[in-house]
C-alpha positions as CSV (number, residue, x, y, z in Angstrom):
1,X,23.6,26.9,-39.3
2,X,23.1,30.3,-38.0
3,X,25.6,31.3,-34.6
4,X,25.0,34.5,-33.0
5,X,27.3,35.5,-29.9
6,X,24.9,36.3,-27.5
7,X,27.4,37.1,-24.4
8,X,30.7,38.8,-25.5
9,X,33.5,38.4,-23.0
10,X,35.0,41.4,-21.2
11,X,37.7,41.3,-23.5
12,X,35.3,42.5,-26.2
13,X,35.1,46.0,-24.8
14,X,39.0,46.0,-24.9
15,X,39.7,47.6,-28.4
16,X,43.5,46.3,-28.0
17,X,42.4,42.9,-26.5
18,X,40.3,42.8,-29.2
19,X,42.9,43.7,-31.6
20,X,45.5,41.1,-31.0
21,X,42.6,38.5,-30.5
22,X,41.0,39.4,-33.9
23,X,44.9,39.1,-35.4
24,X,47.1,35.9,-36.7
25,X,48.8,34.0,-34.2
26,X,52.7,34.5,-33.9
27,X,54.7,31.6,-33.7
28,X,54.1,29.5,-30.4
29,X,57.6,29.6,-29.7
30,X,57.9,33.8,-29.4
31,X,55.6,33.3,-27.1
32,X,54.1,30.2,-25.5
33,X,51.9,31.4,-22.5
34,X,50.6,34.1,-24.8
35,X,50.1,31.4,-27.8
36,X,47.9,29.0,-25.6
37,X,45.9,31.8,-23.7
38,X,44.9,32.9,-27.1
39,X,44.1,29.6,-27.8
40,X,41.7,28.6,-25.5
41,X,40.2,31.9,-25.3
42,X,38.9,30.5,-28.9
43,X,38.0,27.3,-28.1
44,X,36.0,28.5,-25.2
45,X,34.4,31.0,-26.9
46,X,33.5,28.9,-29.6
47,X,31.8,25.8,-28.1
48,X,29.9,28.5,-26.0
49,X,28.6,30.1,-29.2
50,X,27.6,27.3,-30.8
51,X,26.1,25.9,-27.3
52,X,23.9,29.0,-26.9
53,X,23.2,29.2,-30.5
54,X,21.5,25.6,-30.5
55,X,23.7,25.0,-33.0
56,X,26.7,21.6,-33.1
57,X,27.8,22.6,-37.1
58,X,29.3,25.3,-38.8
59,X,31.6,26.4,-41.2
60,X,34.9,28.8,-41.1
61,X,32.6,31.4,-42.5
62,X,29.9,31.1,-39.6
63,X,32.5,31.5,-37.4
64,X,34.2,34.5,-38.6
65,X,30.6,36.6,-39.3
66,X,29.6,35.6,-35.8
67,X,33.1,37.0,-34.2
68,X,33.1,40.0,-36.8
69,X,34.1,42.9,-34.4
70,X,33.2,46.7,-35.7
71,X,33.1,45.0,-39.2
72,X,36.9,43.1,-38.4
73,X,36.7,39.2,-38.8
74,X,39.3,37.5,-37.0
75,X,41.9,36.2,-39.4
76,X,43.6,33.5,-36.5
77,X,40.7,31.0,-36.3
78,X,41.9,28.5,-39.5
79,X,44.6,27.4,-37.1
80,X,42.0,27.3,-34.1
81,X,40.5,24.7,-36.3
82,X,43.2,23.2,-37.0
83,X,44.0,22.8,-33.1
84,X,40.7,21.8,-32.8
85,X,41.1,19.0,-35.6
86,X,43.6,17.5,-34.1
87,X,42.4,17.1,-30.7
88,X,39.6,15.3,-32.3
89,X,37.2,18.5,-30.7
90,X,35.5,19.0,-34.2
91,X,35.3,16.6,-37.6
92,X,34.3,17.0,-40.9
93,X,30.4,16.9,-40.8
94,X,29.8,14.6,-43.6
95,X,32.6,11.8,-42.4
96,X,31.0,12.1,-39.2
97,X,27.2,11.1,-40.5
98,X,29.0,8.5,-42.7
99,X,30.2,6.4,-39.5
100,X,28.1,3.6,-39.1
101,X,27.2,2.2,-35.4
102,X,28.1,-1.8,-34.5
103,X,25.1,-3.8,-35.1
104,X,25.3,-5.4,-31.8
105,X,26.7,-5.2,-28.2
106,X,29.6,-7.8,-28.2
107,X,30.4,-5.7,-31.8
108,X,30.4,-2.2,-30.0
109,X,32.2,-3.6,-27.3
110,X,34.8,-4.4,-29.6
111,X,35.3,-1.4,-31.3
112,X,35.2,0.3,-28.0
113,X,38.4,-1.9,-27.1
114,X,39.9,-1.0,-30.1
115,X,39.4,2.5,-30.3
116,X,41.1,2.7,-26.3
117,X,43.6,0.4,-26.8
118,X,44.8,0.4,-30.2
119,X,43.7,3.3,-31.9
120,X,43.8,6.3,-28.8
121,X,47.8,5.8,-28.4
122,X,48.4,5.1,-32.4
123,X,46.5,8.2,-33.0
124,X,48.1,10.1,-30.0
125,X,51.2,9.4,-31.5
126,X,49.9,10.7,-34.9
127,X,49.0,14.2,-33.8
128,X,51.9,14.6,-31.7
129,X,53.7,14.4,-35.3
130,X,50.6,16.5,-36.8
131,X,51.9,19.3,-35.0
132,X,55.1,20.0,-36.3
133,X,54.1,18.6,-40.0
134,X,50.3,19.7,-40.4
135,X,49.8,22.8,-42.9
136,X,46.5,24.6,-43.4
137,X,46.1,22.3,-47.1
138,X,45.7,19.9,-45.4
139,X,42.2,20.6,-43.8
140,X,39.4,21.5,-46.5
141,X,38.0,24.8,-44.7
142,X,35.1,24.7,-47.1
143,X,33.5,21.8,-45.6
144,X,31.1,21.7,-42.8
145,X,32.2,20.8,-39.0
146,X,30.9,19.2,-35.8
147,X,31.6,20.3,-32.7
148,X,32.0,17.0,-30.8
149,X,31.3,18.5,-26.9
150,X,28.3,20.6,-27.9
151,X,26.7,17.5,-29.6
152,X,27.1,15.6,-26.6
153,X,26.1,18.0,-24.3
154,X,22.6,18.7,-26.6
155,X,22.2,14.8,-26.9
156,X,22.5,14.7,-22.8
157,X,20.5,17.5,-22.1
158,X,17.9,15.3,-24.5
159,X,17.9,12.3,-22.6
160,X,17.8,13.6,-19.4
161,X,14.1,15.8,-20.5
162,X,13.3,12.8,-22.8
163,X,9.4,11.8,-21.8
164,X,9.9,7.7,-20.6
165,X,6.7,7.4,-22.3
166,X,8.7,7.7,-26.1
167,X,11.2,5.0,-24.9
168,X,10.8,1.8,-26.6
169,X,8.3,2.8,-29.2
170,X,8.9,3.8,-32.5
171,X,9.1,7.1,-34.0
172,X,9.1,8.6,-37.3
173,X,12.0,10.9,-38.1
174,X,9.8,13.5,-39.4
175,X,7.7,13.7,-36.5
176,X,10.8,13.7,-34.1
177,X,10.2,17.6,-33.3
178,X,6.8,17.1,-33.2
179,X,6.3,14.4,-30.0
180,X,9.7,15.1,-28.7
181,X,9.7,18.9,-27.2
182,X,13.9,18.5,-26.4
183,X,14.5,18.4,-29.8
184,X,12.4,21.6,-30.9
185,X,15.2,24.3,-30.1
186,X,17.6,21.7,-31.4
187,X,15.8,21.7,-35.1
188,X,19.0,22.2,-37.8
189,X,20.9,19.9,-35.6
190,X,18.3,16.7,-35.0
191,X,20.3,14.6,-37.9
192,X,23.4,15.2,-36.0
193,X,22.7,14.2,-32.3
194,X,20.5,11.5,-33.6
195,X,23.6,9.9,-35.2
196,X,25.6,10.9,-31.5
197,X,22.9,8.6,-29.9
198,X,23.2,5.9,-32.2
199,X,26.9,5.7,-32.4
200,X,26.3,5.4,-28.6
201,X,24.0,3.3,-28.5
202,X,21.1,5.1,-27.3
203,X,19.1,4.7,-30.5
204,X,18.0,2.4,-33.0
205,X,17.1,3.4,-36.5
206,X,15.8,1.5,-39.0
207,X,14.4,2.4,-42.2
208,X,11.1,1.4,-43.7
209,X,9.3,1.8,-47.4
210,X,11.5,5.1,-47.3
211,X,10.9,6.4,-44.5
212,X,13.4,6.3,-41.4
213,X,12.2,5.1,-37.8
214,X,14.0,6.2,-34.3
215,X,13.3,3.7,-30.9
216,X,15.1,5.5,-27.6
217,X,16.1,2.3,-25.6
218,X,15.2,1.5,-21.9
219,X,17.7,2.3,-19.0
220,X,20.3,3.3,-21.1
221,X,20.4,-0.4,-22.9
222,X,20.8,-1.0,-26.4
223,X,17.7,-2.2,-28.1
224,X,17.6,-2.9,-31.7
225,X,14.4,-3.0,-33.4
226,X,12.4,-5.8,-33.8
227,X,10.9,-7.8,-36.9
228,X,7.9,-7.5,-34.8
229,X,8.0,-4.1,-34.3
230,X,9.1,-3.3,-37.6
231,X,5.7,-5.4,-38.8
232,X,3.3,-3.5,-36.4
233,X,4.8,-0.2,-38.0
234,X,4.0,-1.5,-41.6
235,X,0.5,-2.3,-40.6
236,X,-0.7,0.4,-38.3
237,X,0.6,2.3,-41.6
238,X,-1.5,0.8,-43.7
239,X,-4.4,0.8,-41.6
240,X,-4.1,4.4,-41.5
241,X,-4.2,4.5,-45.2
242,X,-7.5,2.3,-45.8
243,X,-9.0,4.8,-43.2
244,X,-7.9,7.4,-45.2
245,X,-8.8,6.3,-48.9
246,X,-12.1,4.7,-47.4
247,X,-13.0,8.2,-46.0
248,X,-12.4,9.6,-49.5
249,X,-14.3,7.0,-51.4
250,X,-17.3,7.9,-48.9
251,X,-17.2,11.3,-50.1
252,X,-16.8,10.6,-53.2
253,X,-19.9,8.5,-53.4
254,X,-21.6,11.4,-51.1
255,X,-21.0,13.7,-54.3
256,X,-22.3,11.3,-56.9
257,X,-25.6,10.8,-54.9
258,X,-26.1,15.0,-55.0
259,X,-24.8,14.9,-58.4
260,X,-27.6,12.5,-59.4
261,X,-30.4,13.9,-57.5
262,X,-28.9,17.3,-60.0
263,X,-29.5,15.9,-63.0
264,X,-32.9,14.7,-61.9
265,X,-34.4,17.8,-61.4
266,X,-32.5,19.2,-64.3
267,X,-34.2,16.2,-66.2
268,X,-30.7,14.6,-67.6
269,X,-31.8,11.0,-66.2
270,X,-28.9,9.6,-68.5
271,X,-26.3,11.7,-66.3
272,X,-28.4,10.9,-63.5
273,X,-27.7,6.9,-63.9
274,X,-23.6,7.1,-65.2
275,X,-23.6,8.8,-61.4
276,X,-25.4,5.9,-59.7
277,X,-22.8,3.6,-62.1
278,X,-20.3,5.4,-60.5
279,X,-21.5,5.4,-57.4
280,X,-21.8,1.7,-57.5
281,X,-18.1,0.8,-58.1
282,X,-17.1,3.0,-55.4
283,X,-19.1,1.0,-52.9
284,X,-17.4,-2.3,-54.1
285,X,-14.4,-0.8,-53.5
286,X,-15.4,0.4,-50.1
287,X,-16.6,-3.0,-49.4
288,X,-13.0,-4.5,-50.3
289,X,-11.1,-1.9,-48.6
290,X,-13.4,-2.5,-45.2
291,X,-12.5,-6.2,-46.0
292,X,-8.7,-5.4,-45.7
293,X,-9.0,-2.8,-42.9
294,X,-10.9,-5.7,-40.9
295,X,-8.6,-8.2,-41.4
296,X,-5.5,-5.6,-40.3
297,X,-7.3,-4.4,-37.4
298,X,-8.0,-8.7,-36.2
299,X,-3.8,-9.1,-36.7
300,X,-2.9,-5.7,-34.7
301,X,-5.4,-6.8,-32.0
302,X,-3.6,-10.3,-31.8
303,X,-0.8,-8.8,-31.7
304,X,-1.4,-6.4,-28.9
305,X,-3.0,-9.0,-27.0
306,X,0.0,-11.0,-27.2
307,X,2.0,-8.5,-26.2
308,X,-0.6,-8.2,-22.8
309,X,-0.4,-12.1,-22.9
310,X,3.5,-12.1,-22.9
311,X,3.8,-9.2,-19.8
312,X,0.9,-11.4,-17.8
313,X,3.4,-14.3,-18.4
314,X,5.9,-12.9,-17.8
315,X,4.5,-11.8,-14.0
316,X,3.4,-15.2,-13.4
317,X,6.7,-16.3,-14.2
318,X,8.2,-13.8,-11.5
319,X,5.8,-14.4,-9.1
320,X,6.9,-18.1,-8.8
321,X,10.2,-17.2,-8.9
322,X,9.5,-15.3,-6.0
323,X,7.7,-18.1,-4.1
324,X,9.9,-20.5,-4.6
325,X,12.8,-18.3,-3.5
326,X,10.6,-17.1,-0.1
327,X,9.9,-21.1,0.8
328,X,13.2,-22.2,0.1
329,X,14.5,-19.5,2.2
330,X,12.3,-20.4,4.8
331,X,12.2,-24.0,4.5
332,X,8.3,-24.0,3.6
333,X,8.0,-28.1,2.1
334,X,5.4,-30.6,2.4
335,X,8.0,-32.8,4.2
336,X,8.3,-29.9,6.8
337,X,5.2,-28.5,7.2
338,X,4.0,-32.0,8.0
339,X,6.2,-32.9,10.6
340,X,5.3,-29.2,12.5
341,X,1.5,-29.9,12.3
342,X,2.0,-33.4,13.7
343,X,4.1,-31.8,16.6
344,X,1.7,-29.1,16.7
345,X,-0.8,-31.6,17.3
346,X,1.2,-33.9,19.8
347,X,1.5,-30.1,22.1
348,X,-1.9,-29.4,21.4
349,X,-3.0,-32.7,23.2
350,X,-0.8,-32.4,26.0
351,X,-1.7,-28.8,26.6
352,X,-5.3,-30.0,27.0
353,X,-4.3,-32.6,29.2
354,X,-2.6,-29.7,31.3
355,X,-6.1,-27.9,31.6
356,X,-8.1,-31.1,32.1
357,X,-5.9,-31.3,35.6
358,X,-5.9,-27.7,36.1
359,X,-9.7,-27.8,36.2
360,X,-10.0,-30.2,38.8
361,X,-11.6,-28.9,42.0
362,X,-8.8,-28.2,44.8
363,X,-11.0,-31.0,47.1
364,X,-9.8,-33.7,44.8
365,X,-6.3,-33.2,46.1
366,X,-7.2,-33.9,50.0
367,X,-6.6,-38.0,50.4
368,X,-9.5,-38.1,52.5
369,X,-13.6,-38.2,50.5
370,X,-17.2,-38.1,51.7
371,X,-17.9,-41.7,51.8
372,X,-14.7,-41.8,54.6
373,X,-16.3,-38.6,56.4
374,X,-20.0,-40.7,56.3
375,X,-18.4,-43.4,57.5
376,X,-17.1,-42.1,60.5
377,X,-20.3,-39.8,61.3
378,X,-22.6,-43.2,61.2
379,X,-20.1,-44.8,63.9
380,X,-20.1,-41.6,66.2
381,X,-24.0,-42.0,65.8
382,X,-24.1,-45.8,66.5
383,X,-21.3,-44.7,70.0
384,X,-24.3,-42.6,70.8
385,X,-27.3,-45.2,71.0
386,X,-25.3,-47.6,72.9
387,X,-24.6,-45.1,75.7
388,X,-27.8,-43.9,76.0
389,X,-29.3,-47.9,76.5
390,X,-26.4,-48.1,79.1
391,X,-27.7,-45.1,81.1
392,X,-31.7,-45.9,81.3
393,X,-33.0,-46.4,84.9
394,X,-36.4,-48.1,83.7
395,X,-39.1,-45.0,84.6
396,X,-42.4,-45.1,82.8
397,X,-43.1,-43.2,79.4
398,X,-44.4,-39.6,80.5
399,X,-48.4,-39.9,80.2
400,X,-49.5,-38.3,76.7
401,X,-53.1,-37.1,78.0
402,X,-53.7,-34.4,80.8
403,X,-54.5,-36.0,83.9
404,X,-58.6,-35.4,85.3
405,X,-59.0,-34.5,88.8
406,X,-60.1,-36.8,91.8
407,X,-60.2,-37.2,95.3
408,X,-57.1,-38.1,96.8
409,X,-56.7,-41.5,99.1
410,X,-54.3,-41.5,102.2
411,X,-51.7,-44.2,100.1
412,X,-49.3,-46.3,102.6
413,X,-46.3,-45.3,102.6
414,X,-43.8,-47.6,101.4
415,X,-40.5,-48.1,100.9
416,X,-39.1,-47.4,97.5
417,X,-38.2,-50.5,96.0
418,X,-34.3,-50.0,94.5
419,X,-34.0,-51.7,91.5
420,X,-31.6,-54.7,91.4
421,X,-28.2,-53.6,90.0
């Protein structure tokens, strides 16, 4: 826990600001303005200290080398912590990590109630009569605080950079600073926002064959680790270790084979064949340790295809969800969707009735046809013969041949005989 103030206020320049800053607080009733100016000058400057310093804990001794003035320590800030104390602004750092987070939602709900309900106005009450009754004995200076606003501010500053890609998995606690780049400048604090997250329900930790796992749940959502989670974890450990000790044992076995091909040349066959025994054991335990890694690597690939298995399920699933909600909506059925095809097809027919008559030729629409017009043409004709017959005077066919010349004979004239009418 190192703090460091990094931006003095003006008043730091002030050598008689400073003085009656660095110097006991007089009784609040002298002077009340002056009492609670003085006040939350120190409880400014301190959360702003530790927030710049990284830094959520300290101790009354941190405090009073970080404010040391031209080698003065401030000899008012045991009753800024005891302000602080009772405003429930710091705690006692190992109380704090002692609290224990509900084990589940309808739990946490519950002590949420409690707290705002029950315990908020009893304890209200409580430091209202802390004020007048409280005396420095009471509060163990010696012990280590948390600074409750800086650790929430860290712990949102965390979530807020946190990469989505670290939500829902697993994490080891030691490797915490290692994948998670929020909590690198945040290193002497990590135990203590952790524990912030937790009680708020924006962790899970479990711990495992002694060693302590973190999962950062999914849009802000409590999610407690799994049995099946828990399981992978073991096993992708232990794979991790066959890979490891199989590795060695190859080496190992690599070094026996040069030591023995040694010991030939040197002509120490003896030697030569305790290093093939050796060598020999080794690869029957290489053979059993492949065995195991085998069979861990079959169950982790079941249960990653499961997972797969359960997320393309879990699509389908929503998918016909979705359908069903989209047909309902718009009345898609079998019923319905019959009963439009057979209309469709009853319009169909009569629109193609509609263009059957539209195609007709315009002539088709005059009453009278061609037989009717023929008709009347064959009786004009028939009008015709019988006029001519009535109109023929009886005169010989005009000669077809040219007539040949010959003497004409004085003829007696005679009178034209008129035919009889």
């Amino acid at each position: 826990m190192v703090l460091s103030l990094k931006n003095p206020p003006k008043d730091w320049e002030d050598e008689e600001r400073v003085s009656t800053l660095l110097a006991p607080f007089r009784k609040k009733e002298l002077n009340p303005l002056g009492y609670e100016s003085k006040m939350s000058f120190w409880k400014n400057i301190i959360e702003n200290c530790c927030y710049e310093s990284d830094c959520c804990t300290f101790t009354l001794d941190n405090l009073e080398s970080a404010f040391k003035n031209k080698e003065r320590r401030p000899q008012c800030l045991r009753e800024v912590l005891e302000n602080l104390y009772r405003d429930q602004e710091i705690a006692y750092l190992q109380c704090f990590l002692a609290e224990q987070p509900s084990a589940n939602d309808s739990k946490r709900w519950m002590t949420w109630a409690i707290k705002s309900f029950v315990k908020a106005p009893a304890v209200w009450s409580m430091n209202r009569l802390k004020e007048s009754l409280i005396s420095p004995s009471e509060i163990d200076f010696g012990q280590a605080f948390v600074h409750m606003p800086v650790v929430k501010k860290q712990a949102e500053n965390i979530l807020r950079d946190l990469n989505d890609d670290l939500k829902g998995t697993l994490i080891r606690y030691d490797e915490l600073t290692d994948v998670c780049a929020a909590f690198k400048k945040f290193n002497d604090s990590v135990n203590v926002i952790v524990h912030w997250l937790e009680l708020q329900g924006h962790v899970s930790t479990i711990e495992v064959e002694n060693e302590k796992l973190i999962k950062f749940s999914k849009n802000d959502k409590f999610e407690s680790i799994t049995d099946l989670e828990r399981t992978t974890f073991l096993l992708e450990k232990n794979e991790k270790l066959l890979m490891n000790s199989i590795e060695n044992l190859e080496s190992k076995k690599q070094a026996l084979v040069s030591d023995a091909q040694g010991y030939l040349k040197k002509d120490m066959r003896p030697m030569a064949k305790s290093c093939l025994r050796k060598k020999k054991e080794l690869e029957k335990q290489i053979t059993q340790k492949c065995s195991a890694l085998d069979n861990i690597q079959t169950i982790l690939t079941r249960i990653r295809n499961m997972e797969s298995d359960s997320k393309v399920f879990s699509s389908y699933k929503d998918s016909l969800s979705m359908i069903k909600e989209l047909m309902s909506k718009n009345d898609l059925s079998e019923e319905s969707v019959g009963n439009t095809m057979s209309q469709l097809q009853e319009v169909l027919e009569v629109h193609d009735e509609i263009q059957n008559s539209l195609a007709e030729p315009a002539s088709s629409l005059i009453p009278n046809t061609d037989e009717d017009y023929e008709k009347e043409l064959a009786e004009l004709l028939a009008e015709d013969d019988l006029a001519s017959k009535s109109f023929d005077l009886g005169l010989p066919e005009p000669p077809t041949t040219s007539p040949i010349a010959s003497p004409i004979k004085p003829q007696k004239e005679e009178k034209a005989k008129l035919p009889a009418c």
